[in-house]
N, C-alpha and C positions, 0 to 999 in steps of 0.2 A: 401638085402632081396627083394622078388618079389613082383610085384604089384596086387591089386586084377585085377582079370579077367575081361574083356570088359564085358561078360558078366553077372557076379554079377553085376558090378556098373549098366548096363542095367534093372537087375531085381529090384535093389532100385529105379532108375529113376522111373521105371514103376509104382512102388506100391506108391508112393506116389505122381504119377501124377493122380492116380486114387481118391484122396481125397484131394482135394484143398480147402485150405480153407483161406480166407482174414484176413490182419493183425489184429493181437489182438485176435483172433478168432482159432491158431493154436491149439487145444491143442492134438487133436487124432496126430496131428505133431510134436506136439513134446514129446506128450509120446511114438512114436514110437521110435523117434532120442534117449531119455535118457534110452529106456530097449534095444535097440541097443549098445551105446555108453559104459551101463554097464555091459553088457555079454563081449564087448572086454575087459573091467578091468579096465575101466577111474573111474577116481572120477567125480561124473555130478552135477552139478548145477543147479536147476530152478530157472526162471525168477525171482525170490523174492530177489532169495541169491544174484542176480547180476546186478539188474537196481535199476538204483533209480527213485522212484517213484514218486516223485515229478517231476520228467521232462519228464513224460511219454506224448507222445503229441497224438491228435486226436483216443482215446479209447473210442469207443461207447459201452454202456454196453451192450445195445442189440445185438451186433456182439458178446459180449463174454460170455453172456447166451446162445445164441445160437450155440454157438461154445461150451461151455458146455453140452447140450445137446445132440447135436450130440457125440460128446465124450463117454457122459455113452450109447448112443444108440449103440455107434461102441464097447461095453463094454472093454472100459477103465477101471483098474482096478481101484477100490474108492482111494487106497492108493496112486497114481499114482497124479490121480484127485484133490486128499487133498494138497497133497505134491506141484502141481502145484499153488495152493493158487491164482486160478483166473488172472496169468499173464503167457502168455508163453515164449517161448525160452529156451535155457539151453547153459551150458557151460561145455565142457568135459576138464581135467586137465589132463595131466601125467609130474612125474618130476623123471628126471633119476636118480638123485641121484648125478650125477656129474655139478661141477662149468662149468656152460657155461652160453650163453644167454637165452633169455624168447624172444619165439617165440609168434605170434600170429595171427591165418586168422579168417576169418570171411566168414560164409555162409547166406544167408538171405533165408525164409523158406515160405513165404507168397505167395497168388497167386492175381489175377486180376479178377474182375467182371468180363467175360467172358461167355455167352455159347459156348462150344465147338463144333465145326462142327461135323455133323456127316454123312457127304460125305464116301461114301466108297472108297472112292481116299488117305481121311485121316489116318496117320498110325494109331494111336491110337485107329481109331475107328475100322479100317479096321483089326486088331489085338486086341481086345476087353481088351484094358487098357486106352480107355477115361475117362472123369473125369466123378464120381458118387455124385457127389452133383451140381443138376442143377441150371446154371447160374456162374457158377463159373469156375474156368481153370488156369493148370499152364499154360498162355499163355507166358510168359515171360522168362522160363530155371531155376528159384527159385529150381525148381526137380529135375535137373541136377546138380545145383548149392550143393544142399545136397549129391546127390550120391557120386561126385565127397570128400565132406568133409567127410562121409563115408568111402569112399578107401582110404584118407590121415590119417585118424585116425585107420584106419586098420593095414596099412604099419608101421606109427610111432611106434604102441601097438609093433608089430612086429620084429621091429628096435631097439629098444628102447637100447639095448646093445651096438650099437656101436656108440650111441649118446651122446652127454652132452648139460645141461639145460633145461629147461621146456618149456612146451607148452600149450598152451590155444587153443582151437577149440570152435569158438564162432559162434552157432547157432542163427542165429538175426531174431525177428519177425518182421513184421510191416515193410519191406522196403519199400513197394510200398505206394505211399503220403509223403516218407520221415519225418516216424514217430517214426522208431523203432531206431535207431542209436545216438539219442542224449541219453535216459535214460541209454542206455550201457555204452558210454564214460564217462557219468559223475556219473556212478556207482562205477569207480573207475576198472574195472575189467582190464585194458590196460595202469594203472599208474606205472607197474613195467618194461610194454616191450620194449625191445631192438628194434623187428622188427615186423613189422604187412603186412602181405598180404592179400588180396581181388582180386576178379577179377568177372569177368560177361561174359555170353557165347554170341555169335553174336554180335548185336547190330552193322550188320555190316560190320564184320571181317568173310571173310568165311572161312571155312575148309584149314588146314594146311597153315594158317599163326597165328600169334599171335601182336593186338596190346600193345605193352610195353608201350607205354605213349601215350595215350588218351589224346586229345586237346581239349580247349575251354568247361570245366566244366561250367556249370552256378548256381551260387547259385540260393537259392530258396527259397520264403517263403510259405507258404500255410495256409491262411488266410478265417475264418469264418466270415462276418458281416450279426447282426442281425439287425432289425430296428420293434421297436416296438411303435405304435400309439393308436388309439382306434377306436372299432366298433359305428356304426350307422345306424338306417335306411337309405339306400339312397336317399330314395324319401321324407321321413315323414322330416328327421331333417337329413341332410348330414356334416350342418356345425357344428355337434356335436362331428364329425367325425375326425380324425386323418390319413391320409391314408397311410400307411408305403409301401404298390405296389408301391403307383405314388413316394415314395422317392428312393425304391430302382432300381423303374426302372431309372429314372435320373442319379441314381450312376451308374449306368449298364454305360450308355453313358459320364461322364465323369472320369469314371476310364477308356475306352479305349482311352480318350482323351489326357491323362498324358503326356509330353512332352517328348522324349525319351533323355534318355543323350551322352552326344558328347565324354565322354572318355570309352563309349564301349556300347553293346551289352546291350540290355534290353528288358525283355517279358513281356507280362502282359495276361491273360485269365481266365474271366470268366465263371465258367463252368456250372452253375447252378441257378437257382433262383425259388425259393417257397414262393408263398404269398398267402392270400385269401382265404375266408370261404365260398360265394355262392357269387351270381349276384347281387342280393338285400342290398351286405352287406361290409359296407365301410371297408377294408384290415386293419384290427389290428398289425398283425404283418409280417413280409419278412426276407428271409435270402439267403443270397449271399452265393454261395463256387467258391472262385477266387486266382489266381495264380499271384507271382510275381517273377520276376528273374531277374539277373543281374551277368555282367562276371569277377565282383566283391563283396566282401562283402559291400564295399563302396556304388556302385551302386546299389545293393540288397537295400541298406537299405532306399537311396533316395526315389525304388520305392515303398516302405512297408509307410514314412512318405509321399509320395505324396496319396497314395492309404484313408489313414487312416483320414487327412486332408478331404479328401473329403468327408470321410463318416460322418465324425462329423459335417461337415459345411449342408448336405442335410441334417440331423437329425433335428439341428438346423430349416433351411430354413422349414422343412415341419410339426415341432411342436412332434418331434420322441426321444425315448431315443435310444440309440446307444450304441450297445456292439458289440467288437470282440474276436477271441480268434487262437491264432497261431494251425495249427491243422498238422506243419508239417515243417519241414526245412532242407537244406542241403548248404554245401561251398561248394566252389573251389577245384582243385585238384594241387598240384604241386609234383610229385613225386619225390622219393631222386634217385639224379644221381648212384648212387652204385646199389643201387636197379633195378633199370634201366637194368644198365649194366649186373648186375647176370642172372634175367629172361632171358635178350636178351641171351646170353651164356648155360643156359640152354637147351632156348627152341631151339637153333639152333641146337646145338653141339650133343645134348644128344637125338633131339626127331625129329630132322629135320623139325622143323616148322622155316617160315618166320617171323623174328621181322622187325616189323616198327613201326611209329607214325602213326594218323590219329587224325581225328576231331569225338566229343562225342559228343557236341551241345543239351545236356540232363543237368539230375542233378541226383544224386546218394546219399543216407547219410552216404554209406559211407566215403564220403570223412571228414567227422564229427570225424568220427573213426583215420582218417588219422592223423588229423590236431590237436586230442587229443593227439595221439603218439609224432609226432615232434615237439608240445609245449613243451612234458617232457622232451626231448632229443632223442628218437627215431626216426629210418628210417623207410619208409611206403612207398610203392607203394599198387597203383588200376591198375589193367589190363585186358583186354578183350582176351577172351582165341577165339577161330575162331573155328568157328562153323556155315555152312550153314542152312539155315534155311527158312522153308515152310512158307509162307507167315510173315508180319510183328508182330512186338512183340505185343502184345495185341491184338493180332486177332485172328480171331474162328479157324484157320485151320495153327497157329502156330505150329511148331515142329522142336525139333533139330539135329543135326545129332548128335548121340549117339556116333559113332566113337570119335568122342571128349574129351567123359568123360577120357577116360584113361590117353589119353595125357593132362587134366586138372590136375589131378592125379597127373603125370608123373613132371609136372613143377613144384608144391608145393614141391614134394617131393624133389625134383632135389636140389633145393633151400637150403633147411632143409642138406641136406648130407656138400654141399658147409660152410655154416652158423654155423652147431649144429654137426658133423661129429667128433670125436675123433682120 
């Protein structure tokens, strides 16, 4: 069966690079993905039918009021809305009918605080489909990422006769902070699959090559701490005072101090810190948003107990209570050699791209997804499909080369004939 058109997938890229919206916060995205998904004839799922909610991580309500909002504004139908029940993402199903494997990819749908350039050098802007929610941007290919799962659930729908086994198309919210991918693995939606694929555009890899196995994953935690003291006049009675600034500024300076470890790779970054009511008035309470990683789980976790360690002993030393809370995480990647080998075979043979290795020196969740599949017994690769790209990922004047999406297309499917083919 043929593939959709460079320029379809081009026109979905478009329309939903035009409304970006931050994890948690999708939901005009993903009611487009599920009245899309159900005009082809999938069975779809909202977010409710297929995360669990209890391991939803870093969900601010006010991202998803607001993201409600916006939704009935962009008149989202109420049914739609309802039926979303306040979490996004969806999952679209088809099952042929015949004994085969349970296939399964994953698209991630979220965007990046971003404003968007609006250079007239820039294509988007320069062809008036930049993004209409200011401060925001798919700067990262998340829009590409969907078109592309678009034209595989096209073809599949299409296909679907000379296949056997099921398939799952998993729209994922929340990648960016590595927040959306644990609630899905441990939903259960990937506890029956044989084979799981994912991949990510650039990051890298330019136009007609593709990397098959991405090196040096680093796990990652993404960690909140509060530090809470008590206010006072500064001048009248200061030692009435509690000051949770002067504690969290000291943690600022010995979490970068943490010793790094000897059997691999370790990051740590702080990227924020809010304290403080006025001049006059001794800092009740502080809150850190900081980062740790490691090129292991092991190591991950050392720096997650050195991190935490600290934060309780300043708490302590400064007369503070002290809460944290995980607002994000992601593993290691080890891809399955088979898997490997099919993509590399594909993309060569069938679509004339270059496979190689290279180094990812990032963190991704989904490798969470991965690493739920081949606990159960399933193979799973992640892969970076090549795609040049206008300045770096999360930057105002990001853009990808659209030529891509087909051959993004083109691999999933290629795969799927090899795998799921009768």
């Amino acid at each position: 069966m043929s593939h959709p058109t460079s320029e379809q997938l081009q026109q979905w890229r478009r329309e939903f690079h035009q409304m970006p919206e931050i994890g948690w916060s999708e939901f005009v995205t993903t009611a487009k993905l599920m009245s899309m998904l159900r005009e082809m004839g999938y069975q779809v799922l909202p977010g409710k039918a297929f995360l669990s909610q209890d391991a939803i991580l870093g969900r601010r309500q006010q991202d998803v009021e607001q993201g409600l909002a916006r939704a009935q504004a962009y008149g989202i139908s109420p049914q739609l809305i309802a039926e979303m029940a306040g979490l996004t993402g969806c999952v679209a199903q088809l099952d042929t009918g015949v004994a085969g494997p349970t296939i399964a990819m994953r698209f991630d749908i979220d965007c990046v605080v971003v404003a968007e350039s609006q250079h007239p050098q820039h294509i988007p802007a320069q062809l008036g489909f930049a993004s209409e929610n200011p401060g925001y941007m798919h700067a990262c290919g998340h829009d590409g990422h969907m078109a592309i799962g678009l034209g595989v659930a096209q073809w599949l729908m299409a296909s679907r006769s000379t296949l056997k086994g099921r398939f799952k198309l998993i729209f994922q919210p929340a990648e960016e902070g590595v927040r959306g991918a644990k609630p899905v693995a441990e939903g259960g939606i990937l506890d029956d699959v044989d084979y799981f694929f994912s991949a990510h555009l650039g990051m890298g890899c330019p136009s007609g090559e593709i990397m098959v196995n991405p090196l040096e994953f680093l796990c990652t935690t993404k960690l909140d701490f509060r530090f809470y003291g008590a206010p006072a006049h500064a001048g009248i009675n200061p030692q009435g005072g509690a000051n949770a600034l002067a504690g969290a500024c000291h943690c600022v300076t010995q979490l970068l101090g943490i010793p790094r470890h000897g059997d691999g790779m370790t990051r740590i970054n702080v990227g924020t810190l809010h304290a403080g009511e006025g001049r006059n008035v001794i800092p009740a309470k502080a809150e850190l948003q900081l980062e740790v990683r490691g090129a292991n789980q092991a190591i991950n976790q050392y720096m997650i107990a050195q991190a935490l360690n600290i934060g309780i002993g300043i708490a302590q030393s400064y007369g503070l209570r002290f809460e944290h809370e995980v607002m994000g995480e992601a593993v290691d990647l080890h891809n399955d050699t088979e898997l490997i080998d099919l993509v590399s075979r594909v993309a060569c043979n069938e679509i004339g791209l270059k496979p190689r290795e290279g180094l990812f020196g990032g963190s991704e969740d989904a490798t969470l997804l991965v690493k739920r599949v081949q606990d159960l017994g399933g193979k799973a690769i992640y892969f970076v499909l090549g795609s040049t790209i206008a300045a770096g990922h999360h930057e105002a004047s990001f853009d990808i080369d659209e030529s891509s999406l087909l051959q993004g297309v083109q691999v999933f499917t290629g795969c799927i004939r090899v795998l799921s083919g009768r």
